[in-house]
DRENDO-1510 file (C-alpha; in Angstrom, 1 decimal, always signed):
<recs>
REC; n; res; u; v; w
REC; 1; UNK; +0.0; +0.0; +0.0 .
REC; 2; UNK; +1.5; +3.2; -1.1 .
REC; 3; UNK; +2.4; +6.3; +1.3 .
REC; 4; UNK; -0.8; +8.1; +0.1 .
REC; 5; UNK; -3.5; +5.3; +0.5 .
REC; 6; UNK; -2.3; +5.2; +4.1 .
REC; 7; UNK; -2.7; +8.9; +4.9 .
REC; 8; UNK; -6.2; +8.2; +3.5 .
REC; 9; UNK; -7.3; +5.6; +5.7 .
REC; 10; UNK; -5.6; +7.2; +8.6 .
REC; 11; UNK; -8.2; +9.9; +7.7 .
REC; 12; UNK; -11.3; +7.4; +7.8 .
REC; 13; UNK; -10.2; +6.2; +10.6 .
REC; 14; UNK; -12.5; +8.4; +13.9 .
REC; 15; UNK; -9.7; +7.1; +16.0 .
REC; 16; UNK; -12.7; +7.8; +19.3 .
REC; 17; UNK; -10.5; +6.2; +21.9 .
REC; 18; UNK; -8.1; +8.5; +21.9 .
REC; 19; UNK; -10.2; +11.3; +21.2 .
REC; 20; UNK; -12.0; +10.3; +24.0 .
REC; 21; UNK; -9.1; +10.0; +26.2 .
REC; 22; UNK; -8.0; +13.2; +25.1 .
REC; 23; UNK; -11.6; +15.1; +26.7 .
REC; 24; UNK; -10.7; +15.6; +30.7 .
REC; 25; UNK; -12.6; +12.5; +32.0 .
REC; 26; UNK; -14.3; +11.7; +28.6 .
REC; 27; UNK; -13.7; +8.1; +29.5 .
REC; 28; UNK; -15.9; +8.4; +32.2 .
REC; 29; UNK; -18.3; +11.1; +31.1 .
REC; 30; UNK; -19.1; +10.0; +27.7 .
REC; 31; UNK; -20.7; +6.3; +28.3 .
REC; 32; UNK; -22.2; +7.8; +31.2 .
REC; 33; UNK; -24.6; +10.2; +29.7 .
REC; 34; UNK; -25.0; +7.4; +26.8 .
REC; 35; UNK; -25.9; +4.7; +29.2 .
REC; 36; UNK; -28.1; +7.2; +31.4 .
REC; 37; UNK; -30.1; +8.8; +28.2 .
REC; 38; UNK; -30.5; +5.0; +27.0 .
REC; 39; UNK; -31.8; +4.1; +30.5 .
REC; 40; UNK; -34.4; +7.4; +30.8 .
REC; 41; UNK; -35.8; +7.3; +27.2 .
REC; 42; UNK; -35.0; +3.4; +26.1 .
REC; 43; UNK; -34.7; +1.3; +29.0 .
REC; 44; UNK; -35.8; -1.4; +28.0 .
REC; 45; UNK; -32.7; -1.5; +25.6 .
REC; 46; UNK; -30.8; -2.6; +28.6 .
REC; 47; UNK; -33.2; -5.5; +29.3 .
REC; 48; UNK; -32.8; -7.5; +26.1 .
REC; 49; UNK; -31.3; -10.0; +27.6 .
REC; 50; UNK; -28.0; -12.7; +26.7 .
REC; 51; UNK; -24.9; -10.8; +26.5 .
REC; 52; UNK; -26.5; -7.0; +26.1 .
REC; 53; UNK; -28.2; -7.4; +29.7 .
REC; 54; UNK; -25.1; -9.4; +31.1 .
REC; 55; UNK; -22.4; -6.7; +29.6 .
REC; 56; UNK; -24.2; -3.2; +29.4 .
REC; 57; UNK; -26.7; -3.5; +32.8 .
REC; 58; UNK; -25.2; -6.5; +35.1 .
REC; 59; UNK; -21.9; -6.1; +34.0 .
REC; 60; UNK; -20.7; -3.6; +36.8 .
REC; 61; UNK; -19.3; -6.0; +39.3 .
REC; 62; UNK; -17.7; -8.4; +36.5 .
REC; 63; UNK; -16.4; -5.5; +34.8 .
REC; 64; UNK; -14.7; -3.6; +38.2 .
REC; 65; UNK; -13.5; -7.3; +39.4 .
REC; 66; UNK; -11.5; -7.0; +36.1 .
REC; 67; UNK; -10.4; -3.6; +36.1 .
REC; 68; UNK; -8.9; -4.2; +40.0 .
REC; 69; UNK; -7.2; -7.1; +38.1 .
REC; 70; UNK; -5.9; -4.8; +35.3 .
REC; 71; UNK; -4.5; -1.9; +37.9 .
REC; 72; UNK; -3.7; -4.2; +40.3 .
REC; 73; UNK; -0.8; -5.5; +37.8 .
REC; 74; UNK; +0.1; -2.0; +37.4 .
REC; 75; UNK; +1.3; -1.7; +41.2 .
REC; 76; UNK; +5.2; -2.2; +41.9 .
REC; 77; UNK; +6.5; -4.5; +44.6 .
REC; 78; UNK; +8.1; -1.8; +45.8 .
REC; 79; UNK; +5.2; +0.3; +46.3 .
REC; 80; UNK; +2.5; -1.5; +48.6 .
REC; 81; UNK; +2.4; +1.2; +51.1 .
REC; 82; UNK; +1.3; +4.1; +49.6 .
REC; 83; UNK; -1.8; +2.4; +48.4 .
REC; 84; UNK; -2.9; +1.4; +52.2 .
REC; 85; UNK; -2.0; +5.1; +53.3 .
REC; 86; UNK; -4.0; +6.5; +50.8 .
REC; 87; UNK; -7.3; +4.6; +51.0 .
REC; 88; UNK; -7.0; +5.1; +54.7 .
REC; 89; UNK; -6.3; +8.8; +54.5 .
REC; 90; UNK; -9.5; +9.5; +51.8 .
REC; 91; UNK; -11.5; +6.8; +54.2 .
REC; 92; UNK; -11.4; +9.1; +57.4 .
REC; 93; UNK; -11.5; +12.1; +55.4 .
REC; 94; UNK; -14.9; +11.0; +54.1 .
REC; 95; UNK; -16.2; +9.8; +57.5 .
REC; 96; UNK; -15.2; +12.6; +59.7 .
REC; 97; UNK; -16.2; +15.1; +57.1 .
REC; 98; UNK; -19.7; +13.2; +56.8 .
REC; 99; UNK; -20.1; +12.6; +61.1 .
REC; 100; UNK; -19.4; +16.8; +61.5 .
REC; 101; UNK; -22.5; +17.7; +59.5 .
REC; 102; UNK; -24.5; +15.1; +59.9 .
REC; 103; UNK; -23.9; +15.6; +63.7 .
REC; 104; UNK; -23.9; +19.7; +63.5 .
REC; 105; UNK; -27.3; +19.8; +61.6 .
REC; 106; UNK; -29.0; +17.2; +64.1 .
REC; 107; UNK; -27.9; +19.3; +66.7 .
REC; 108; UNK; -28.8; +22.7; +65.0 .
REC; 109; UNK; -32.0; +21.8; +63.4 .
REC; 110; UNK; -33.0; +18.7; +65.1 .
REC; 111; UNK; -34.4; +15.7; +63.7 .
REC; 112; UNK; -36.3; +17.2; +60.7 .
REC; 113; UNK; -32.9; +18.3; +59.5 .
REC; 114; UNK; -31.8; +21.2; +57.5 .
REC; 115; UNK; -33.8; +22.0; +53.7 .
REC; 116; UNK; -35.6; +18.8; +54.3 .
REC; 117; UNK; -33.0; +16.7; +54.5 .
REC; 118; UNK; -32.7; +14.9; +58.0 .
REC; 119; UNK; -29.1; +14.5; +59.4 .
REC; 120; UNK; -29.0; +10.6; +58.7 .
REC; 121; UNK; -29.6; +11.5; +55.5 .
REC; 122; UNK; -26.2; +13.8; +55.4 .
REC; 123; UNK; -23.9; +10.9; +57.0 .
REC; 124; UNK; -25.0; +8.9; +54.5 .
REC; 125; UNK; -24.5; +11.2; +51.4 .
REC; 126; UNK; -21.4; +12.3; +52.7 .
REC; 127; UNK; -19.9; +9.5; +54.6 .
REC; 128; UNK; -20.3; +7.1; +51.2 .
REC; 129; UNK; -18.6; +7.5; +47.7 .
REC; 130; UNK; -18.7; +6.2; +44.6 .
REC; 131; UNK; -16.0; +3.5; +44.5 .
REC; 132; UNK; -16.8; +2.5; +40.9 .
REC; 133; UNK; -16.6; +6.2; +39.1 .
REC; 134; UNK; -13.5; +6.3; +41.6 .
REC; 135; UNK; -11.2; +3.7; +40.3 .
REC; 136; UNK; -12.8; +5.2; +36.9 .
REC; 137; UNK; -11.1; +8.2; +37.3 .
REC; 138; UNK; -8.1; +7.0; +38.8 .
REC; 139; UNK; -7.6; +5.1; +35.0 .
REC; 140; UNK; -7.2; +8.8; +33.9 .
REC; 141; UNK; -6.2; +11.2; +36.4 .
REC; 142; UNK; -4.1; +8.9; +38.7 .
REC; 143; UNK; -1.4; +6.0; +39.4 .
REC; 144; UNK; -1.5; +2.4; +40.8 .
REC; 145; UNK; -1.3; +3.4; +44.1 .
REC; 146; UNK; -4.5; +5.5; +43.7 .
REC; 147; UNK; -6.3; +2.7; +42.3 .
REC; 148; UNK; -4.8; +0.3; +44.7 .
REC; 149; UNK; -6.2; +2.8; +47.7 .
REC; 150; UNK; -10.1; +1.3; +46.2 .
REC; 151; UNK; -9.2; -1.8; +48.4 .
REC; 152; UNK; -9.7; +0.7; +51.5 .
REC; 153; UNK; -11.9; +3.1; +50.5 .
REC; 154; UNK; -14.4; +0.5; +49.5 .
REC; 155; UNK; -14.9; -0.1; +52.9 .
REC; 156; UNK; -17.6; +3.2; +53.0 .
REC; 157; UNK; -19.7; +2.5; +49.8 .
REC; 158; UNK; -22.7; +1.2; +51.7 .
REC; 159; UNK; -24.4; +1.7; +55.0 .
REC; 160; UNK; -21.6; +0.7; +57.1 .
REC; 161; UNK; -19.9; +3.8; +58.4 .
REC; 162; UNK; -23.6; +5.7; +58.6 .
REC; 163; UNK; -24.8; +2.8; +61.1 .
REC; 164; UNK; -21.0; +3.8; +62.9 .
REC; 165; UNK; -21.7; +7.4; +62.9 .
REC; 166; UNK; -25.1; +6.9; +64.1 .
REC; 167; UNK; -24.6; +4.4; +67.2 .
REC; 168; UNK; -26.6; +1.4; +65.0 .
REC; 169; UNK; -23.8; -1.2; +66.9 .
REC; 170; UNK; -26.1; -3.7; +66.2 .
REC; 171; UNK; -25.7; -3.7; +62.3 .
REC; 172; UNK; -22.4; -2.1; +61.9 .
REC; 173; UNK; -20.4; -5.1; +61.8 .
REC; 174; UNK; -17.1; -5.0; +59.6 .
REC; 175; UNK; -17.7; -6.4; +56.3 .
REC; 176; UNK; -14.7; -8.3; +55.9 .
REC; 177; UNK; -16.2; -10.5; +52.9 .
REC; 178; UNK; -16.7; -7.3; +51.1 .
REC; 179; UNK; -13.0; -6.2; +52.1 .
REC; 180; UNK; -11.9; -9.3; +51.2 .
REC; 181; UNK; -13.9; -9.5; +47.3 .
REC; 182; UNK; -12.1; -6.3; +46.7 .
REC; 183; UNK; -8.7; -7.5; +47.8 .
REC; 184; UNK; -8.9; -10.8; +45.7 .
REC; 185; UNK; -8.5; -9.5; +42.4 .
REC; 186; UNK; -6.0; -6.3; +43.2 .
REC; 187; UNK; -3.9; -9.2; +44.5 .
REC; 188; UNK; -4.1; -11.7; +41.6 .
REC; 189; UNK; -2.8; -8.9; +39.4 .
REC; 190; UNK; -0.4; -7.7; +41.5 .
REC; 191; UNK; +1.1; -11.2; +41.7 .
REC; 192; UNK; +0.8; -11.6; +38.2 .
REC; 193; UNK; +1.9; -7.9; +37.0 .
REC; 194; UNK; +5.2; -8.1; +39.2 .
REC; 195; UNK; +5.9; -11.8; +37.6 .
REC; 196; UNK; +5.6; -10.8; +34.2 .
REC; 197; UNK; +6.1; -7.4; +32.4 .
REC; 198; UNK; +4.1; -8.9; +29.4 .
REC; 199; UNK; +0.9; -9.0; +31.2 .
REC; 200; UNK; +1.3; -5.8; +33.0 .
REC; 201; UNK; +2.1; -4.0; +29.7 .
REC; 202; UNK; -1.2; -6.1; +28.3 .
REC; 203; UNK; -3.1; -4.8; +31.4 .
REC; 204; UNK; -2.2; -1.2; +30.5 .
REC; 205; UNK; -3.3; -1.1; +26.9 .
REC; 206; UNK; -6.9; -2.5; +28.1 .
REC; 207; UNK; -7.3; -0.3; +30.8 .
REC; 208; UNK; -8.9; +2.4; +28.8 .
REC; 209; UNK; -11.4; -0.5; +26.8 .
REC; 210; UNK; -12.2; -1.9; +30.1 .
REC; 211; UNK; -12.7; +1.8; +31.6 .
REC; 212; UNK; -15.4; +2.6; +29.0 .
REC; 213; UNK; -17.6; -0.8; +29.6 .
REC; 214; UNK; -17.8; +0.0; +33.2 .
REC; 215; UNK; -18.8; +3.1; +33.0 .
REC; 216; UNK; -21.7; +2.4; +30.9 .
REC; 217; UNK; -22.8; -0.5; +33.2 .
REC; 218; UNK; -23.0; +2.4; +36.3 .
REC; 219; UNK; -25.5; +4.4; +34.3 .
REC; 220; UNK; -27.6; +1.7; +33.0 .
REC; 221; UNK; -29.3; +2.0; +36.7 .
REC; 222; UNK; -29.6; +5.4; +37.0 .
REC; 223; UNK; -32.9; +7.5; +35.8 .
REC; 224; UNK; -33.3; +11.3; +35.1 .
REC; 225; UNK; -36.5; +10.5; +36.6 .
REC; 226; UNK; -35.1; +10.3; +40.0 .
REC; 227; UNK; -34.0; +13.8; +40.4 .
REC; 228; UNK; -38.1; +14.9; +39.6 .
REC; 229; UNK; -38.9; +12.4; +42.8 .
REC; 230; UNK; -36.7; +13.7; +45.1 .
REC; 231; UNK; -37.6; +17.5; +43.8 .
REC; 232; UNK; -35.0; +20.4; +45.6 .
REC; 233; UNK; -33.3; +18.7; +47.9 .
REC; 234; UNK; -32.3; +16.2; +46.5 .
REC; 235; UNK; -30.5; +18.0; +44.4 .
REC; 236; UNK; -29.0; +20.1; +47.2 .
REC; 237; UNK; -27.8; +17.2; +48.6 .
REC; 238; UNK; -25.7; +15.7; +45.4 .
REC; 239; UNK; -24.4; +19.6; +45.1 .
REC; 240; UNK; -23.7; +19.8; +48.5 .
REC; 241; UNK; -21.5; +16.3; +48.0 .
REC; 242; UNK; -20.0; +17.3; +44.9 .
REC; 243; UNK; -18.9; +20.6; +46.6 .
REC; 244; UNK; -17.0; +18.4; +49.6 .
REC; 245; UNK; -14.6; +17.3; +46.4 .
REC; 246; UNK; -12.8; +20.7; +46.4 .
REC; 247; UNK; -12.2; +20.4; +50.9 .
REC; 248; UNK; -11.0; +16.9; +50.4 .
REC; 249; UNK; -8.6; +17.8; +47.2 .
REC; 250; UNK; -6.6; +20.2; +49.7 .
REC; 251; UNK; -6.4; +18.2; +52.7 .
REC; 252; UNK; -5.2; +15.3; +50.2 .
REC; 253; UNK; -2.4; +17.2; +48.9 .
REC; 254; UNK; -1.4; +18.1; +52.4 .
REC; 255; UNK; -1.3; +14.6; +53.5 .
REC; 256; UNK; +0.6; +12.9; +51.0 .
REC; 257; UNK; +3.9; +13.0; +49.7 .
REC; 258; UNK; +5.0; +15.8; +47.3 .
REC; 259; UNK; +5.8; +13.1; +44.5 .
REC; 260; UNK; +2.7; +11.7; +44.5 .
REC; 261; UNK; -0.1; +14.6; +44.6 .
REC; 262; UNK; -2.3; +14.3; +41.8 .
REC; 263; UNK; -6.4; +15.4; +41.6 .
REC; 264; UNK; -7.6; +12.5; +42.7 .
REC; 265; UNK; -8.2; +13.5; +46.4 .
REC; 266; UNK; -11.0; +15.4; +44.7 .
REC; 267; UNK; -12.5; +12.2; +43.2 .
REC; 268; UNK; -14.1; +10.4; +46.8 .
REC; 269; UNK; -16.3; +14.3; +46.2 .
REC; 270; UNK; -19.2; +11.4; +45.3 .
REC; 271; UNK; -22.2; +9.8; +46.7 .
REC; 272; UNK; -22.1; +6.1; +46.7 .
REC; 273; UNK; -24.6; +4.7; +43.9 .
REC; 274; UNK; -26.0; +2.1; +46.1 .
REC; 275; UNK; -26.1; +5.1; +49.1 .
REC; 276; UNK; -30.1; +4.5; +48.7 .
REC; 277; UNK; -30.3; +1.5; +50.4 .
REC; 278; UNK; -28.7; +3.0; +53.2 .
REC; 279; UNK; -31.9; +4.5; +54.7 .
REC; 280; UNK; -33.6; +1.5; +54.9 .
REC; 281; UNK; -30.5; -0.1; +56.7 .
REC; 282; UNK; -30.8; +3.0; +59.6 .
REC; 283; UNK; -34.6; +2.6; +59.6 .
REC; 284; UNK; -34.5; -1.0; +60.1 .
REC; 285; UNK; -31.4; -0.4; +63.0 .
REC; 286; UNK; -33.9; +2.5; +64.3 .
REC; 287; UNK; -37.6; +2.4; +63.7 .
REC; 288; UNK; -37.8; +6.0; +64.4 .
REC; 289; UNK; -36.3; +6.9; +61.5 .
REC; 290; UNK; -38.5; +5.0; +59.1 .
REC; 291; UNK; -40.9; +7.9; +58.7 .
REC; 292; UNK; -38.0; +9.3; +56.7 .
REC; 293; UNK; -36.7; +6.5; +54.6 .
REC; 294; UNK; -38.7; +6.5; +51.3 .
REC; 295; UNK; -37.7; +10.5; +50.4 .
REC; 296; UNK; -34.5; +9.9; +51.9 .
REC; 297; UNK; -34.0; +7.0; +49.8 .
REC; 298; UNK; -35.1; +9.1; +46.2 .
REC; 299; UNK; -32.6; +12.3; +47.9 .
REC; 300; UNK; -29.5; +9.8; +48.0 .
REC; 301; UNK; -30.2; +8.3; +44.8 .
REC; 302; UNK; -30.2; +12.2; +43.4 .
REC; 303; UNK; -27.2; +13.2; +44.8 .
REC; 304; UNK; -25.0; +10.2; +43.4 .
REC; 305; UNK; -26.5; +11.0; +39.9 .
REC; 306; UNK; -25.7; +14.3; +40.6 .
REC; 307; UNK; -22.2; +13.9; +41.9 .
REC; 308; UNK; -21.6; +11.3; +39.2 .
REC; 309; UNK; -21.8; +13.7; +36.5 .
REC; 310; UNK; -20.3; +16.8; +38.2 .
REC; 311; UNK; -16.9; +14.8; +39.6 .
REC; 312; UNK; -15.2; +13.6; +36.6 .
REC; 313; UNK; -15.3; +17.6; +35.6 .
REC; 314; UNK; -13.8; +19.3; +39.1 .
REC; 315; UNK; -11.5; +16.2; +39.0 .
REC; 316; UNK; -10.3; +17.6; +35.7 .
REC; 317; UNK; -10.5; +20.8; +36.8 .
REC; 318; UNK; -7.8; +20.4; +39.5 .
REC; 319; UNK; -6.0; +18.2; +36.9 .
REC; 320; UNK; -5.5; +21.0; +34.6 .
REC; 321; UNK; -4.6; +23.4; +37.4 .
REC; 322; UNK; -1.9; +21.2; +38.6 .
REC; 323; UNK; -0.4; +20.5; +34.9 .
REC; 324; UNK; -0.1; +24.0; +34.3 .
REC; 325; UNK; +1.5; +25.0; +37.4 .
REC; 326; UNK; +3.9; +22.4; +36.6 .
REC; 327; UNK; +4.9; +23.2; +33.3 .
REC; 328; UNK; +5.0; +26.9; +34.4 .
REC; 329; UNK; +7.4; +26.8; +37.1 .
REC; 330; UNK; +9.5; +23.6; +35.6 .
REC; 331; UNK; +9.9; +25.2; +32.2 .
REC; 332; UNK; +13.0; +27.2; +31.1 .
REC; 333; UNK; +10.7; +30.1; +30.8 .
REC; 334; UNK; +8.8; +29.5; +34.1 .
REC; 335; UNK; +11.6; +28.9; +36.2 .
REC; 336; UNK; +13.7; +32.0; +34.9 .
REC; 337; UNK; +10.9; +34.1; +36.0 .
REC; 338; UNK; +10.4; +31.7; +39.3 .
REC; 339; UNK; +14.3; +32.4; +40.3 .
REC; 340; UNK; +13.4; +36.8; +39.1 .
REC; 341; UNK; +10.9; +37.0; +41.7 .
REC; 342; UNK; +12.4; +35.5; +44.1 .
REC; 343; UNK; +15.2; +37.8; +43.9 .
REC; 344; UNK; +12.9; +40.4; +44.2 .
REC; 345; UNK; +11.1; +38.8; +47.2 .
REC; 346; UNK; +14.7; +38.3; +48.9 .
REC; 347; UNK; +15.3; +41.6; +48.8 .
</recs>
């Protein structure tokens, strides 16, 4: 094939991946509003059944299991550590963000809450976060420790540090099956990765492919619908969430090592998808709070929509801000006028 028939079907070619890759969080973002447009107007698209059911609406847990496998292989021996400190530093950033207002507007406003949203309701919202959209991100805005910190942070998608916050002893047991599920995979490719450099390279090319699938299996079970059901606050809440990314992407970069700051502290700013089953978990540890559970049910099922869209943007956001700092100071130009004014500061 000649040097000109290959320029021409270079230029058939759309070449989406990359073009994808290249939006700030497009692989997150663009199968999400696909597979949430599909599941408002279309849904019984999802529900055809065989593969198309299995892949684009069941898929989720097959398709994270994976991915853990794919980044887990990514993670150097030498390296363990960091992922540990980091999914423990973004898991009590979550949960003693979450217990201080869910705990100040119970004791400001009482049990009716603040804006119609009851305090449980905040510890919930806040104390959860979307682990899925999480390692999602990670794919795109950070490293293998990031993505390795999942097998920690996982630890608050569900109703088990708002029973904590809220005294429920009697059904906040540690769910070490659910540690250990998410530990299983990260392992087998971090076993596998640092025995051969062929798989881990393998890993890395699919990582993006695998990214995309996923993605569109989270939206598949959300519904624009929701956010009409839960009306105003609601959507206060998921704001209100999505807001906590910007706190927790300053107290990350104070907490970990220069070298490896990234955006990603900004990316636990979510509410868990499966954060709506949490009031029925509090109701059912205290009856009292049962009068609340079916709008407080539809308000966290907003706010993770909510938070699920506007994340991958601040997280790219931050991304971008960090870049360009970088290549301002670090480049020739930068750091000439970095070393001028601080001459002029010195004196």
């Amino acid at each position: 094939m000649s040097e000109e028939n290959v320029k021409q079907e270079q230029k058939k070619d759309l070449d989406l991946l990359n073009r994808m890759k290249a939006l700030p969080g497009g692989l997150v973002i663009i199968p999400l509003v696909i597979a949430v447009l599909i599941a408002t107007f279309v849904p019984q698209a999802f529900q055809i059944g065989g593969y198309v059911t299995a892949l684009f609406y069941d898929g989720n847990a097959a398709m994270m299991g994976f991915f853990l496998i794919v980044c887990g292989s990514t993670i150097n021996v030498k390296q363990v550590g960091m992922p540990l400190y980091k999914g423990v530093t973004l898991t009590a950033m979550k949960f003693i963000l979450g217990v201080i207002v869910g705990l100040a507007v119970g004791k400001i406003c009482g049990p009716e809450g603040f804006l119609g949203l009851a305090p449980f309701v905040w510890i919930a919202a806040l104390t959860n976060s979307n682990g899925s959209l999480y390692i999602s991100l990670s794919s795109q805005f950070g490293n293998a420790t990031d993505t390795g910190a999942i097998s920690i942070l996982s630890l608050n998608d569900g109703p088990f540090f708002t029973l904590i916050a809220l005294g429920a002893t009697g059904l906040a047991n540690i769910p070490l099956n659910s540690l250990i599920a998410t530990l299983v995979p990260i392992l087998i490719g971090f076993i596998w990765g640092n025995l051969d450099e062929g798989f881990r390279k393998a890993c890395g090319t699919a990582q993006p492919i695998v990214t995309f699938f996923m993605t569109i299996s989270i939206g598949a079970k959300t519904d624009v619908k929701t956010i009409v059901t839960a009306g105003a606050a609601g959507v206060i809440l998921g704001l209100a969430s999505a807001a906590t990314a910007v706190i927790f992407f300053y107290v990350f970069q104070l907490l970990v090592p220069k070298k490896e700051r990234n955006a990603m502290g900004a990316a636990v700013g979510t509410t868990a998808l499966n954060s709506a089953m949490t009031p029925a978990a509090v109701a059912e540890a205290d009856p009292t709070m049962a009068q609340y559970t079916e709008m407080a049910t539809a308000q966290c099922a907003t706010a993770s929509i909510i938070t699920l869209f506007l994340c991958p943007f601040i997280v790219a956001f931050f991304d971008r801000r960090m870049q360009k700092k970088q290549q301002g100071i670090y480049s020739p130009e930068g750091w000439a006028h970095f070393k001028v004014e601080s001459a002029k500061a010195a004196q």
